[in-house]
N, C-alpha and C positions, 0 to 999 in steps of 0.2 A: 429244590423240587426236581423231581427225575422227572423224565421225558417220557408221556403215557406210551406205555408196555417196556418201558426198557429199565428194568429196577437197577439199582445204585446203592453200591456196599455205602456202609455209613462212613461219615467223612470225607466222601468223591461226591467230585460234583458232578453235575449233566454233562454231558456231553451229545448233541445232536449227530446224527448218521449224514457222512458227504453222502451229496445227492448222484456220486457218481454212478455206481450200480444202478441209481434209478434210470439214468440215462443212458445203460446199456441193456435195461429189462435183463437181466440174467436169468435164467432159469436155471431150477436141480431138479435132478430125476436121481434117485437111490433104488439100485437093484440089488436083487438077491443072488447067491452063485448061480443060481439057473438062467440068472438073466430076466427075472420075473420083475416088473416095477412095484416099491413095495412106497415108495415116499412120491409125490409129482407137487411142484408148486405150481402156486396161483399163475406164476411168469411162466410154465410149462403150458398150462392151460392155453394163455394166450400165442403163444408160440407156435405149439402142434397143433392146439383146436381141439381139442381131445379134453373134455372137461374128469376131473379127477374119479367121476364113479367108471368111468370106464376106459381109464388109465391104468389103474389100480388091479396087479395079478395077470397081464397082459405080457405076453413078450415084448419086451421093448424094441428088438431090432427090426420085427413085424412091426412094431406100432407104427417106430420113428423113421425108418430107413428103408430107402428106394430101391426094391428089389436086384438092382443092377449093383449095388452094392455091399447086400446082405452078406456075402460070402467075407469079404473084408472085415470089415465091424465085426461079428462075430470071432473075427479070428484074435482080431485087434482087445475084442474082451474080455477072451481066454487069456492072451499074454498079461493082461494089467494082472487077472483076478491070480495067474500063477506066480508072477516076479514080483508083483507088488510096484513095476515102474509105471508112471502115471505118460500117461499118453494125451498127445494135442493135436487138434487137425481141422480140416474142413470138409465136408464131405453134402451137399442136396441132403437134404429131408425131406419125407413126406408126409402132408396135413390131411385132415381131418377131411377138407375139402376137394382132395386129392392134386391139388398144386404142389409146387417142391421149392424149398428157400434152400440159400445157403447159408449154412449154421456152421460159427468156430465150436467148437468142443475141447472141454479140458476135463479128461478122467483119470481116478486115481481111486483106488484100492481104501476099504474101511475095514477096520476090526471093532466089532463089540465088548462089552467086560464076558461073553460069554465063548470068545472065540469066533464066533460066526463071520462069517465073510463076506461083504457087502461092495459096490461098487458105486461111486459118485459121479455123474458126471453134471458137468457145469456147462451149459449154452447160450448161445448169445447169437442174434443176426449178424451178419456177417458185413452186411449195409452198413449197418447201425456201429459196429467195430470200426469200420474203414473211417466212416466220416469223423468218427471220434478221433483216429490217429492224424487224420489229415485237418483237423482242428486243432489238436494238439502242435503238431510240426507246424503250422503254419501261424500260429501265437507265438510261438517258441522262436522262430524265426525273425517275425514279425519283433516284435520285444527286444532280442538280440542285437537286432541289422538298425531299427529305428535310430534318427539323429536325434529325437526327444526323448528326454529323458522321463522314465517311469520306474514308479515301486510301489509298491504295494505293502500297506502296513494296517496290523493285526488290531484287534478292536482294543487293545490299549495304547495303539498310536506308536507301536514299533515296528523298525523294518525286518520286513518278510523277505519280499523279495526286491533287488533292483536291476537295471540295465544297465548295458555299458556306457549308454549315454550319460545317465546319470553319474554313473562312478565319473567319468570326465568331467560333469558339469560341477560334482562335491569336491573333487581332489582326493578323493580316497576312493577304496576298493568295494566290492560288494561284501567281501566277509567281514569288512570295520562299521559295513550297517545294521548286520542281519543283528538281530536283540536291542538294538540301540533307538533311542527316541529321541527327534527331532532335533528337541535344543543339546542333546550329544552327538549329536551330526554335526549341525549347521549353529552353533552358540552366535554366532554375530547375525543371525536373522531375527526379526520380529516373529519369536517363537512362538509367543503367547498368542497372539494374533493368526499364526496359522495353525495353530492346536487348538485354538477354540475353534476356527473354522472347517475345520475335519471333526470334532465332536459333533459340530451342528451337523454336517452332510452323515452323519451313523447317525444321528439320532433322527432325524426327518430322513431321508432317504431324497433329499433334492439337492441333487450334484452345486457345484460351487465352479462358476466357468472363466475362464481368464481374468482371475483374481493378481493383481501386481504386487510382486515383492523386492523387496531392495536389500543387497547387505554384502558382506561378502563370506565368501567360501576357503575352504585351503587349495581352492583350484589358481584362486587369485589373492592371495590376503591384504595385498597393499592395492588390491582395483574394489571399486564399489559398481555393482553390475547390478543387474536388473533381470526377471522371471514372470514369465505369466505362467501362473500356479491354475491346473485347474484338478479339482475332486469329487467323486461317484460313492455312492457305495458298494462293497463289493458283493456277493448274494451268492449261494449256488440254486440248485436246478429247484430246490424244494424251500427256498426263501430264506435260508439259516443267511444271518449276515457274520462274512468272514473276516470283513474289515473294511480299510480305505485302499480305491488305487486313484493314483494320480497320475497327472503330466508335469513338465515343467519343462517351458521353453525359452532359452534365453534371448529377452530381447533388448539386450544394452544396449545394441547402437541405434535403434527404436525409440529407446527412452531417452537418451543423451539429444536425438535429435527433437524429442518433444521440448525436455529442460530447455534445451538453446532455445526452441522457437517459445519456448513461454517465457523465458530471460527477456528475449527478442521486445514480444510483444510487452514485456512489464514496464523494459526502459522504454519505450516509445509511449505507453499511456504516463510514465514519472513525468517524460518530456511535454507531453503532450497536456499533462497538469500544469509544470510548472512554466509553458507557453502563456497560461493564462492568470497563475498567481503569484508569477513574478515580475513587478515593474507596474502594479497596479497605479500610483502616484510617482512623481519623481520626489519624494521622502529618503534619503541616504539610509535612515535606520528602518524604516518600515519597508524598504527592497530589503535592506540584508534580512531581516527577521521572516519575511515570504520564503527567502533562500532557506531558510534552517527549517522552516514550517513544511515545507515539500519534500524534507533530509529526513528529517524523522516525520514516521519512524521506515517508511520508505525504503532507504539506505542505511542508517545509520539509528542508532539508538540514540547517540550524542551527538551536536552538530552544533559548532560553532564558527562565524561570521564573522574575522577580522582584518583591517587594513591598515598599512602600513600607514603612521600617523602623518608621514611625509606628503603622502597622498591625499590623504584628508583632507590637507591645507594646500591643496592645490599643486603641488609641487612635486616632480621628476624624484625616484629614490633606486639608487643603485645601491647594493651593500656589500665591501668587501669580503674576502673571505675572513677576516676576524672580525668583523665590524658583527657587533649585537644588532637584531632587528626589533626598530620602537613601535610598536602596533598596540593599536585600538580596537577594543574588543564592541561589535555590533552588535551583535544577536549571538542569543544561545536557547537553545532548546535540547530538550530530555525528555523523554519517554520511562519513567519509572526508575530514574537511575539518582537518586536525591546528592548522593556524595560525590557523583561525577559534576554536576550543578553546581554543587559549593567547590568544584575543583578550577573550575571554569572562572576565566576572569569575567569580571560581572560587563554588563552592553556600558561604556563609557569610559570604562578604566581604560588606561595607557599604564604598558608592560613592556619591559625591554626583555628580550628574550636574548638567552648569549648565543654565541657564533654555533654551539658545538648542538643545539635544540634543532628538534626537524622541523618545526615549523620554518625557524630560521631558514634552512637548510631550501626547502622547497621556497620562498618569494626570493631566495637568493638565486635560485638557480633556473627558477620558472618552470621547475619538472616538480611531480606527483613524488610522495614519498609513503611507500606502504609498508607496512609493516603488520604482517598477514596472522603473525603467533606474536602477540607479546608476551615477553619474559621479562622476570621482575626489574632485569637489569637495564630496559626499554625504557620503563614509564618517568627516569629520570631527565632523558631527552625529550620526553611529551610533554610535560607537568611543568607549568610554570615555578614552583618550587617543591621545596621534598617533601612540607606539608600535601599539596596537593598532590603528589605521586601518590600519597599514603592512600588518600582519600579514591583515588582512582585506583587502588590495588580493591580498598575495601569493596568498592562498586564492582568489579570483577570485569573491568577494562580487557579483552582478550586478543584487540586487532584497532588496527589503527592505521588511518588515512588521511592525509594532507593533499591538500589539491588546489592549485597554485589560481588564483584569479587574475585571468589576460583580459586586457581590453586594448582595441589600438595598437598593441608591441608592447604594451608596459603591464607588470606586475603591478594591479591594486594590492593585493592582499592573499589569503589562501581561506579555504573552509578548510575546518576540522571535523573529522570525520571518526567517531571510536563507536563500538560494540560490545556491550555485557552482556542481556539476555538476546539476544539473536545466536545462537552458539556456532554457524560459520563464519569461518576468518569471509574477512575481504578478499574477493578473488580480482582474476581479472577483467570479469565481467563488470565488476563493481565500480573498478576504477574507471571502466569506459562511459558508466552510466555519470560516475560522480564528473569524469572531466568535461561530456555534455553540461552538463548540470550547471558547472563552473561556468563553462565558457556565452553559457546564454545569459547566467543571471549577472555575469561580468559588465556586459554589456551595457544592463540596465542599471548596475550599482552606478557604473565607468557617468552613464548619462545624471546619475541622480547627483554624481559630483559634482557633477560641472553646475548642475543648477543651483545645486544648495550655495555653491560659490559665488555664480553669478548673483544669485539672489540675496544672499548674505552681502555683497558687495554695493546691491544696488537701494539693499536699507540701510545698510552703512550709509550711504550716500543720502539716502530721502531723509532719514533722522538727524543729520547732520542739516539738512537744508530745511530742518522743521524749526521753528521759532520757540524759544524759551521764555516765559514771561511771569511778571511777577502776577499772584492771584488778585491784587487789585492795582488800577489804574487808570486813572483821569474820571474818576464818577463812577467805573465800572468792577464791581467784579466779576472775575472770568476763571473758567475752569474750562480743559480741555482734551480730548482723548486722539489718539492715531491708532487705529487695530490694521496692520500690516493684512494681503490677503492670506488666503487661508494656503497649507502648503502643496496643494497641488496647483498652484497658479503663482504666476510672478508677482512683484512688487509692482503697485501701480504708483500713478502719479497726485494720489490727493494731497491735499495741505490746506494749512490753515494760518492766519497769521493776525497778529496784536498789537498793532500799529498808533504809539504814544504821537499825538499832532500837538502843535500852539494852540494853547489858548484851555487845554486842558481835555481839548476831543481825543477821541480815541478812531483809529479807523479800525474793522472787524471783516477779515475776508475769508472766504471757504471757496474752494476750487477744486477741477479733476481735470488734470490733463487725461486724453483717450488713451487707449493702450499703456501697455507696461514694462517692466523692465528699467532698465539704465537710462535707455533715451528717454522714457517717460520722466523716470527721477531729474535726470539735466534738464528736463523740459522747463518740469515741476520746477526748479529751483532759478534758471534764466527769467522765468513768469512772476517768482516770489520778486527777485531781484528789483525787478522794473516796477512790482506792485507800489515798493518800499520807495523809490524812486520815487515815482510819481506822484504818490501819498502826500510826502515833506513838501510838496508845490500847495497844499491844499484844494485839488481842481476839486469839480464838481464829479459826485461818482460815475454819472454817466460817461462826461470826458472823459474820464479816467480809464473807462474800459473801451472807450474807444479809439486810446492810447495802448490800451494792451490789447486789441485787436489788431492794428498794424504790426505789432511786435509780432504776436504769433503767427500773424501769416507772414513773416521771414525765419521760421523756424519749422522748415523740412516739412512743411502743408502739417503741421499740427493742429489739434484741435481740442480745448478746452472749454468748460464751462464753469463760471465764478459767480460769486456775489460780494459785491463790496459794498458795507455801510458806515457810513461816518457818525458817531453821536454825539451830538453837543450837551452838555449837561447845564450849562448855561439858560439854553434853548428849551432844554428838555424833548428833544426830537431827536430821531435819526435818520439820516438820507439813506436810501438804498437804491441803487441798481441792479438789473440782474442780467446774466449774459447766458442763457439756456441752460440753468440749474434749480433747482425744485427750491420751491419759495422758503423760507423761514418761517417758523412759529413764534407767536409771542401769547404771553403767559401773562394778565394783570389779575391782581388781587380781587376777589371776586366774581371773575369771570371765567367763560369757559375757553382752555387752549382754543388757538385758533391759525392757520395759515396767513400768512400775511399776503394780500391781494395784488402782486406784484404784476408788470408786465413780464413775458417770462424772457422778451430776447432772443436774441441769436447767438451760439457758441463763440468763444473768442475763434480767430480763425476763421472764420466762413466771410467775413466783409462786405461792403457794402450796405447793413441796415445801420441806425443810431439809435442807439439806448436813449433811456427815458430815466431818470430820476424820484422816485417815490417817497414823500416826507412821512412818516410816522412819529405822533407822540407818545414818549416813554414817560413814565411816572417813576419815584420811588418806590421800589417793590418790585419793577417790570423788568420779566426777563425776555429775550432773546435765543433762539435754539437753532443756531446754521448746523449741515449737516452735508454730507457727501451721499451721491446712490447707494452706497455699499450701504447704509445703513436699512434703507427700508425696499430695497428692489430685490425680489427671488422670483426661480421663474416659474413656481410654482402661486404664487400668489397676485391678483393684479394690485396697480400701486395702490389705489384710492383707499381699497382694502387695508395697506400696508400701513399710508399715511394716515387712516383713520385709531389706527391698533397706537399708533406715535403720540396723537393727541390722547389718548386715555391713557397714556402709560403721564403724560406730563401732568394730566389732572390729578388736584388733590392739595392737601396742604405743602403750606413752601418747605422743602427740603434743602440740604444741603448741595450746593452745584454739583460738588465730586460724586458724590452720592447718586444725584441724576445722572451725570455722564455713564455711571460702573451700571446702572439700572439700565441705560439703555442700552448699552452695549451687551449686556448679558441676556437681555431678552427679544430685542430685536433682530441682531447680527446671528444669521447662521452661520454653523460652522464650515459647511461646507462652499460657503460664499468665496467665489472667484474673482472679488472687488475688494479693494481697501476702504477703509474707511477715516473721516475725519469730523470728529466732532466740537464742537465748539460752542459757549452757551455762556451769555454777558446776562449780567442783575444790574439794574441801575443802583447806586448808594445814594441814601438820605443824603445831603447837604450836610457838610462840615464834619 
């Protein structure tokens, strides 16, 4: 579609009129050889004042020009109309209103197809001239001298014009932009991204203001820099749009200092995370698994948790320079990497890694081992074998980090550290974030050994001071349970014991030393000692714990509490004492469980009261249920509550002992229970 009044040979397209002429109002006056005006435009009109009916056949130098000048002009328009050289100047006018402007002029000689001889002249304020050239020079100026870089590009998004800033900022020249677009300028920028953004500002007409771009240029090809991009649309005076211009200011070292401070601030919330979710329990495998949970995807994509097995078991490990490293794999965790997962030794395994492996490399040396670009000839020093190299080739493995676990001056072990989909290497940022990392959860793996040891060392010990007994003896049979506590807490001191007498009795004890640990367990087992002791006298139970109260008060102000019962089957009764531990239940055939009404005592240890003796008759069928606190005390529940929930778990038809013990333990004991427990539970047998 052509542009109304301006027609258009067939096959051209529009083209709009720059709005420049509008913005110098030009006017034309077309004289006859006399000098008579035979043409005056609309821009005449506004100019002289002189609207065109009485313009028209007028002498023009009368019309237009300041009697002090008249002689000039005149002479001036003989010369055009005789040589045919066109003539330019400035010279006062006079209006309609009898004031005088200064008007440039530019005239030049016409011929018709008929010969005739006509004269044009062209005018324009002479104001309106000036500020246009000192508008001009001063863009031009302006454009040229600026440190930002500008261009200007054509409604198909190629460049027009640019500056010299710009040519610095691109690395190329102004004449390698003029016709070229974007992504043939600048190929390593997010082209797309700022060519849709320059469509958007032509098509709305709402500029685009310090938009950030990242990439590099041929001004730098091996630096990656940064630009705050901003864009307008371009318009002239009568609204025609010409295209886009832009700025583009570089602010690298702007951006580099925002990355560091957001680096800054990422490692310090990682830390600032794994302050709080590593070292939740002292658990050896559930620290290292928090370690790898706070790795990925964090830091790493892959993230594996292992320590030297020497460590493990408690023990100092130094490794030569040929000496293979024997390490046990913690924890591993992945973020969408399934073949890096199957590359990974699984949490348990034990791996001998040879001399010439980085892992090795790093707990041998106590330093970081990075490896920032892996190439395929790498992943055989990472990989526990060349299956798993393969496996981690397929996972697209592309950087890789080792990071040595200190605690104390000694090497636990190291995290492993690889990346697939994260597509930057490990920098040196990474490493400072992962050797924090190391060095805090070190700490708490470092503590979680030492208790798993102690702990493992001090059930070694309680289960060894626990008694073995056959399931029937002297009238009774007995079944019985030990549930160590739960693993954020030590071993305590419960115990139980099965004590064959003369005459065919049996003695039946349940006890808790206070406190836990090893001394508790030695306590536990000095206590057992003396129990068994004293038993083979046949005293009476009362005496008997008041035998193991002297005991305990010479043993480091300890303090226990027990129940000893002796049952004669003969008799058919059982004595019991109690020394401040929760009564026993007893279970008879047709009746409902029920606590046995004991006196409750004073703990072993405290001294000075005397126990009491309480007879109970048992029958055939009658069972007995001792028990430690760890069974029914939470602190979320009160006891009575607890003891009440014990009795209806015991109600019902007779079951098999083991069966009772595995029922109570699985529904009373919580897991989270910071007490041991010890259960223990006699049936009287029929006769013969």
């Amino acid at each position: 579609m052509s542009a109304p009044g301006f027609p258009v040979a067939e096959g051209e397209e529009s083209v709009r009129p720059s709005g420049l002429l509008d913005v110098l109002r030009v006017a034309s006056v077309v004289l006859d050889a006399e000098g008579r005006v035979v043409l005056w435009s609309p821009q005449a009109e506004e100019l002289f004042g002189y609207p065109a009916q009485e313009a028209l056949g007028q002498y023009a130098a009368r019309l237009m020009v300041h009697e002090q000048h008249l002689d000039l002009v005149v002479k001036l328009f003989a010369d055009v109309m005789v040589t045919g050289q066109s003539w330019a100047g400035a010279f006062p006018i006079r209006r309609k209103d009898g004031s005088t402007r200064l008007v440039e002029f530019r005239n030049m000689r016409l011929l018709d197809d008929h010969g005739d001889v006509y004269a044009l002249g062209l005018c324009a304020d002479r104001s309106t001239v000036r500020q246009l050239e000192r508008d001009v020079a001063l863009s031009t100026r302006m454009i040229a001298q600026s440190p930002i870089g500008l261009a200007v590009l054509d409604t198909d998004l190629r460049y027009v014009s640019v500056n010299p800033a710009l040519e610095r900022l691109d690395g190329i020249t102004a004449q390698e932009h003029i016709g070229r677009s974007i992504g043939e300028v600048l190929p390593h920028l997010d082209v797309e991204a700022i060519e849709s953004a320059a469509r958007h500002v032509l098509e709305t007409g709402r500029p685009l203001v310090a938009q950030k771009a990242t990439g590099r240029t041929a001004a730098g090809p091996d630096e990656e820099r940064a630009w705050s991009l901003s864009l307008y649309r371009l318009e002239d005076a009568v609204g025609t749009v010409l295209g886009v211009a832009g700025s583009v200011v570089d602010i690298t070292e702007q951006h580099r200092a925002s990355v560091e401070a957001e680096s800054a601030r990422r490692r310090l919330q990682v830390i600032a995370d794994a302050s709080a979710r590593i070292g939740t329990t002292l658990e050896l495998d559930r620290t290292a698994r928090e370690l790898a949970d706070v790795a990925v995807p964090e830091l790493a994509d892959i993230a594996a948790v292992d320590l030297l097995e020497a460590v493990v078991a408690g023990r100092r490990s130094s490794l030569g320079p040929t000496e293979p490293a024997v390490i046990r794999a913690l924890a591993v965790q992945a973020a969408g990497a399934p073949q890096a997962l199957r590359a990974a030794d699984p949490p348990g395994q034990v791996t001998r890694y040879g001399p010439d492996r980085l892992v090795t490399e790093c707990v041998r040396t106590g330093r970081p081992v990075m490896v920032a670009e892996v190439a395929p000839a790498d992943l055989p020093r990472i990989a526990r074998s060349p299956e798993a190299a393969e496996l981690l080739a397929e996972a697209g493995v592309h950087s890789y980090l080792a990071v040595p676990l200190i605690a104390r001056g000694e090497v636990l072990g190291a995290v492993d550290l690889k990346r697939t989909h994260n597509p930057e290497p490990f920098s040196e940022d990474d490493l400072l974030l992962a050797r924090e990392l190391a060095s805090r959860a070190a700490v708490q793996i470092d503590n979680a050994r030492w208790y798993q040891n102690a702990r493992d060392t001090a059930l070694t010990l309680q289960r060894s001071l626990l008694p073995s007994h056959p399931p029937v003896t002297g009238g009774l049979e007995v079944a019985s349970r030990y549930q160590p506590a739960g693993a954020t807490s030590e071993v305590g001191g419960d115990w139980f014991d099965v004590i064959p007498l003369d005459g065919g009795k049996t003695a039946l004890v349940v006890g808790d030393v206070m406190g836990s640990g090893i001394n508790a367990a030695a306590t536990m087992g000095r206590l057992r000692t003396a129990t068994n002791t004293l038993a083979s006298l046949d005293l009476d139970p009362a005496r008997l714990l008041e035998h193991l109260d002297k005991i305990t008060e010479g043993l480091d102000h300890s303090i226990a509490t027990c129940v000893y019962a002796v049952h004669d089957p003969q008799l058919r009764q059982c004595r019991i004492a109690n020394a401040g531990h929760l009564p026993p239940a007893r279970l008879r055939p047709g009746h409902p469980p029920e606590l046995l009404e004991l006196p409750t005592g004073v703990p072993l240890g405290v001294g000075g009261v005397a126990f009491s003796t309480t007879t109970v008759d048992l029958e055939p069928g009658d069972r007995l249920v001792f028990y430690t606190d760890g069974l029914v005390e939470t602190r979320q529940h009160p006891l009575d509550e607890r003891l009440d929930a014990l009795l209806s778990l015991l109600e019902g038809p007779d079951r098999p002992l083991e069966e009772v013990c595995d029922l109570l333990l699985r529904t009373l004991h919580q897991p989270d229970n910071s007490d041991d427990v010890a259960l223990l539970i006699a049936r009287v047998q029929k006769p013969g």
